[in-house]
N, C-alpha and C positions, 0 to 999 in steps of 0.2 A: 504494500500500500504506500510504500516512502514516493515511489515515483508516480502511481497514477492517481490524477487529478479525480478522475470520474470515482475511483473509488475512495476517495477523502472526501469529496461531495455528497453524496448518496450515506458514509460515515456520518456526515456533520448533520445533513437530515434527518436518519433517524435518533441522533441525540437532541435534536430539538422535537422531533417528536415524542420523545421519550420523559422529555423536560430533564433531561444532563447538560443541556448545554444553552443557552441564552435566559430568557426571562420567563414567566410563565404565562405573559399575552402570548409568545411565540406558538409555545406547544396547544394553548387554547386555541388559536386563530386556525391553526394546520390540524388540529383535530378529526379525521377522517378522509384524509387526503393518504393517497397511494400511489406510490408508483406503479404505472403501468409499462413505460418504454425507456431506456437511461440509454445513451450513448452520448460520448465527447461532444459537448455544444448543442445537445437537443436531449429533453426530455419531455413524455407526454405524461399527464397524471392525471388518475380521477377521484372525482370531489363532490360529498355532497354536502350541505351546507348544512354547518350542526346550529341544535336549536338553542341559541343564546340570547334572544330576547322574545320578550313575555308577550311581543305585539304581533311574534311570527314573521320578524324581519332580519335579516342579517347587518351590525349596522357595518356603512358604508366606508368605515377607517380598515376595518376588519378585510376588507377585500382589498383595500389598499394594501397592509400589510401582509396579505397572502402574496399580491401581485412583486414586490421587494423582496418578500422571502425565496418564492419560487425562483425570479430573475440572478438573484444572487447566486441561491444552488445552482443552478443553470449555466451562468459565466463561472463558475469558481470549477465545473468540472471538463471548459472547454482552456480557460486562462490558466487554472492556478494561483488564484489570488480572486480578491472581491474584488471587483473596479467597476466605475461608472462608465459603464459602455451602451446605456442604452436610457432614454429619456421617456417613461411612461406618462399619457398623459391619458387619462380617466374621464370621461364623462356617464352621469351616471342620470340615466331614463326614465329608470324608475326602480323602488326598493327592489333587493334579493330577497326571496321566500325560502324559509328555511326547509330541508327535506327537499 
């Protein structure tokens, strides 16, 4: 694992899924999120959106910070490091439903 990226990625993910390794918004916000496809600079995942508010919405910081979290695993298993390579820019239409 010293030398590949993809697997030091795919590493740091499930310790923030697991809540080993960052904050505990981390591991709450990626809560049921999976990998389904990992190769060098592409990974696909599927998600479904757990029920964290009492109104049946996901709120919309939360998907920001899926959309960071993901990007970051994602550059860090093509780079090697976390860097800002990519500029998201979010609009948001109408609430997420949770489930």
């Amino acid at each position: 694992m010293e030398g590949d990226p993809l697997k030091k990625s795919l590493a740091w993910l499930h310790g923030v899924l697991q809540g080993k390794i960052g904050h505990g918004i981390e591991t709450r916000v990626l809560q049921g999120l999976r990998v389904i496809h990992a190769e060098k600079g592409f990974m696909q995942f599927g998600f479904v959106v757990p029920n964290v508010d009492v109104d049946g919405n996901w709120h919309v910081g939360a998907l920001a910070s899926l959309l960071d979290l993901v990007g970051a695993i994602t550059t860090f298993s093509y780079a090697d490091c976390v860097s800002n390579v990519a500029d998201f820019n979010v609009s948001y239409y109408s609430t997420v439903k949770i489930q």
